[in-house]
C-alpha positions in Angstrom: 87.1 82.0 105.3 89.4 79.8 102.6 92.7 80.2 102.0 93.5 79.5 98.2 96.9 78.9 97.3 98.2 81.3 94.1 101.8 81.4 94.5 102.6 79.1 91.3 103.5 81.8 88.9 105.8 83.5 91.2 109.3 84.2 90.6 112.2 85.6 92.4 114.1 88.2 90.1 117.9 88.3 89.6 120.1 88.7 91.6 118.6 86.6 94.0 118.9 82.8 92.6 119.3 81.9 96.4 122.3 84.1 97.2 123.1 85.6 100.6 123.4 89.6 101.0 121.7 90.4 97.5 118.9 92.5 96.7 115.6 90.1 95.1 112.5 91.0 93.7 109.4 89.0 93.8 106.5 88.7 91.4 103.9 87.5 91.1 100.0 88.0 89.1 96.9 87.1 90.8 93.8 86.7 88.5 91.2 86.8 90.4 88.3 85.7 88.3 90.3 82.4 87.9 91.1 81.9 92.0 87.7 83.0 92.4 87.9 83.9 96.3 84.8 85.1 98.1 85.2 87.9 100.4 87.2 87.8 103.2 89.4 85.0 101.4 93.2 84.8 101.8 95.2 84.3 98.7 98.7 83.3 99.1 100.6 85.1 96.7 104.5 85.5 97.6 106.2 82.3 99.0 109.3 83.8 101.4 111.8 81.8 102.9 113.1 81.5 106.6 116.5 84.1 106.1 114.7 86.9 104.1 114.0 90.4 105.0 110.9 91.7 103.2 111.3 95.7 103.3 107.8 96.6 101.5 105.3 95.3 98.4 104.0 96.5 96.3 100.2 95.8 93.9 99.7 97.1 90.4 95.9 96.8 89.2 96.0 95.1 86.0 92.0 94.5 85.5 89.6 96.5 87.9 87.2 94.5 89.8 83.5 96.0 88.8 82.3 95.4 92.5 79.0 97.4 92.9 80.1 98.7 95.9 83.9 98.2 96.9 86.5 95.8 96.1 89.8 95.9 98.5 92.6 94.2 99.5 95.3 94.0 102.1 98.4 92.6 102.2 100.4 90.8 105.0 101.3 87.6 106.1 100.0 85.1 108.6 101.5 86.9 111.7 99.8 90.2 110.6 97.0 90.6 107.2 97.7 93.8 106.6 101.3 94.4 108.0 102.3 95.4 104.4 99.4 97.5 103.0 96.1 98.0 105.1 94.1 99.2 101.9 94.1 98.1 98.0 91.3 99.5 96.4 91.0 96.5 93.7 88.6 99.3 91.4 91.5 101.3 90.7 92.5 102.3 87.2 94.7 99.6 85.7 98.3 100.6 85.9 97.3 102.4 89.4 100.1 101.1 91.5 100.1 101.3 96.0 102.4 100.4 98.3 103.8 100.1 101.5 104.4 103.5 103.1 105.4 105.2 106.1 102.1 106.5 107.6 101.2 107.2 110.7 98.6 106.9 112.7 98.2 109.7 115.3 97.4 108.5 118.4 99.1 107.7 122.0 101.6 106.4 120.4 101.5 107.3 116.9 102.2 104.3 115.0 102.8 102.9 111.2 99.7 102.5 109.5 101.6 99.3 107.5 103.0 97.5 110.6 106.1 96.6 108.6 106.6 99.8 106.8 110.0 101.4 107.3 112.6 98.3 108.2 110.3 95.9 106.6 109.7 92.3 108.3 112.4 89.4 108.9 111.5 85.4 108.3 112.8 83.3 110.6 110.6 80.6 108.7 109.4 80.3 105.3 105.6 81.9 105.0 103.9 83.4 102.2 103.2 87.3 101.6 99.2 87.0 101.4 96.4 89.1 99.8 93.4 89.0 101.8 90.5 90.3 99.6 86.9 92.1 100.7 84.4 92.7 97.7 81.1 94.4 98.6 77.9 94.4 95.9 77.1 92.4 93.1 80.6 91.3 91.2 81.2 90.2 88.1 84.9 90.7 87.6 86.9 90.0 90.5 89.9 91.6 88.7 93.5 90.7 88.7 96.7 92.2 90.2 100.6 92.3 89.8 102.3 92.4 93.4 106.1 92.6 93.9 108.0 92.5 97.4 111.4 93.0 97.9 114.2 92.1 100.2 117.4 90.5 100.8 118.2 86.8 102.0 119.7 87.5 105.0 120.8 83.7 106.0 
């Protein structure tokens, strides 16, 4: 599987402007149909530097993929693919908007369905937030997608 770099339009929202202790935003939109991943590409989407702490994302369907079948995504970085959302469904109604939660999964132990839902994940090293994407049938738009992440630069 590829890995297809899409983090140039990104941009980190104000406050942040490389700050320590402030709330940041980041943005970013991923057209699809122009990265042109096959299934079970990664996309790099967020770029996150060593000293951040990422508390959730979040992905807004701009243009539905028309994937005969299904069309998902996760979220998550390299340490974990879907630590941030296990389950985009790319065919959602533009404006639809998921993101991490605070599900569980019942079991011995129960635990977050998002890996880093709740206190979020800490960079020790810069990495990228990643959309790894799954499209099932015949496609012919691959769609596009907003996704956000916030945090604070800790260091």
């Amino acid at each position: 599987m590829a890995t297809i770099d899409g983090t140039k339009n990104a941009s980190a929202g104000v406050p942040f402007e490389g700050s320590l202790q402030k709330f940041f935003i980041l943005e970013n939109i991923l057209d699809f149909d122009s990265l042109d991943p096959a299934s079970g590409d990664t996309v790099k989407a967020l770029p996150v530097e060593g000293g951040m702490r990422v508390f959730g994302t979040e992905v807004e369907i701009v243009t539905p993929s028309d994937a005969a079948t299904s069309a998902s995504a996760t979220v998550g970085d390299g340490d974990d693919p879907d630590g941030f959302d296990t389950n985009v469904d790319l065919k959602g109604s533009a404006g639809t908007v998921v993101g991490t939660s605070l599900a569980l999964s019942e079991g011995t132990p129960n635990t977050l369905v998002d890996a880093y839902a709740g206190v979020g994940k800490r960079y020790t090293d810069d990495d990228t937030i990643d959309v790894t994407v799954t499209y099932n049938g015949t496609t012919t738009v691959k769609g596009k997608i907003k996704i956000r992440a916030w945090g604070v630069k800790m260091d």
